[in-house]
C-alpha positions in Angstrom: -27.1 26.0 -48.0 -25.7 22.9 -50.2 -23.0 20.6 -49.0 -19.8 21.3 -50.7 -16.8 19.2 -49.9 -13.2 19.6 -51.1 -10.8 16.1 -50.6 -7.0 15.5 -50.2 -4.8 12.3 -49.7 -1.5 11.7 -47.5 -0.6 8.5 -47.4 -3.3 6.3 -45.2 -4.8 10.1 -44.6 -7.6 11.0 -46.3 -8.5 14.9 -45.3 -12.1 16.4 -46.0 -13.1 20.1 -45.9 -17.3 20.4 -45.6 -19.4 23.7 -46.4 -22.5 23.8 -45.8 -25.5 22.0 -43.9 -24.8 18.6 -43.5 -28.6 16.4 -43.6 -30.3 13.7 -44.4 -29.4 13.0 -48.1 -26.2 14.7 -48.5 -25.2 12.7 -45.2 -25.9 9.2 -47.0 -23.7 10.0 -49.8 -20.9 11.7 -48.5 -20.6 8.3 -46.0 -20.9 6.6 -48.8 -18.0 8.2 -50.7 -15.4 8.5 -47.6 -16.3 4.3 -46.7 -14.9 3.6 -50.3 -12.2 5.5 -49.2 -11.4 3.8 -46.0 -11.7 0.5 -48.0 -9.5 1.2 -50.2 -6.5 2.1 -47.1 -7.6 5.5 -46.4 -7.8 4.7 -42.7 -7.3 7.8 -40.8 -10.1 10.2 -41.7 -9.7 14.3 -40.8 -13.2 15.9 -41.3 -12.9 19.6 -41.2 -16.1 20.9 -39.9 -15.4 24.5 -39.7 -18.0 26.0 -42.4 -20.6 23.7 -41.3 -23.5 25.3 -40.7 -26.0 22.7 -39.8 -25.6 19.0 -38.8 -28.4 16.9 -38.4 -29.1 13.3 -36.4 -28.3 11.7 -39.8 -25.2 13.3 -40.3 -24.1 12.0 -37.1 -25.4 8.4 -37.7 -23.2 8.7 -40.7 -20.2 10.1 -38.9 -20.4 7.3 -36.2 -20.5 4.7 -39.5 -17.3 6.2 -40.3 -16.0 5.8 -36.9 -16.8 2.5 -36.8 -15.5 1.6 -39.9 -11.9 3.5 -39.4 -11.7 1.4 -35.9 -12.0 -1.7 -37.6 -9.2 -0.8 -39.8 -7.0 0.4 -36.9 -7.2 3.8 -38.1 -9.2 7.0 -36.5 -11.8 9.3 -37.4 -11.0 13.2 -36.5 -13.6 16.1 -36.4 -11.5 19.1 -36.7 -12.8 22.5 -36.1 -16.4 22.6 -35.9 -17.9 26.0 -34.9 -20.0 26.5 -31.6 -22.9 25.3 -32.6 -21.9 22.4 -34.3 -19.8 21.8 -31.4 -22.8 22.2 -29.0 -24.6 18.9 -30.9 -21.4 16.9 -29.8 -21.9 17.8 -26.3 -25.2 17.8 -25.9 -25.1 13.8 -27.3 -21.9 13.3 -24.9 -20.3 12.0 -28.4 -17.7 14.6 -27.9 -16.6 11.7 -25.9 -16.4 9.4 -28.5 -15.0 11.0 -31.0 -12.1 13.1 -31.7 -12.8 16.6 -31.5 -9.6 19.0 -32.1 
């Protein structure tokens, strides 16, 4: 399945809604898209993960470059709903302890 995203502002919010498998390619330029974002004083980032179906070690290299990036601004990274399996990945790395997982 393709990646789909949908995105909304609030303020210093920026909120993102993913369908689909998240991998290699897709993962570069969707990290690419949200860092202009967080550049531009989108600081606190709420990825909604709950129709995504697959996430691959790229995905999560780009998720943690987002983390980074919102830290340096002050701001926070949130992973908000991610199914089982999804969640699984998270725990399984132990980076369900460094990011936040609601």
């Amino acid at each position: 399945m393709q990646l789909s995203h949908k995105i909304t502002f609030d303020g210093n919010d920026v909120y993102v809604k993913l369908v689909g498998n998240i991998t290699l390619i897709k993962a570069r330029k969707f990290k690419e898209v949200i860092l202009e974002f967080i550049d531009q004083g989108k600081f606190n980032v709420h990825i909604d993960l709950s129709s995504v179906d697959l996430i691959d070690s790229m995905a999560i290299s780009a998720l943690i470059a987002l983390l980074k990036r919102t830290h340096e601004y002050g701001g926070q990274l949130y992973l908000n709903n991610p199914n089982r399996f999804v969640l699984q990945v998270f725990k399984i790395t132990r980076l369900n302890e460094v990011f936040t997982i609601q």
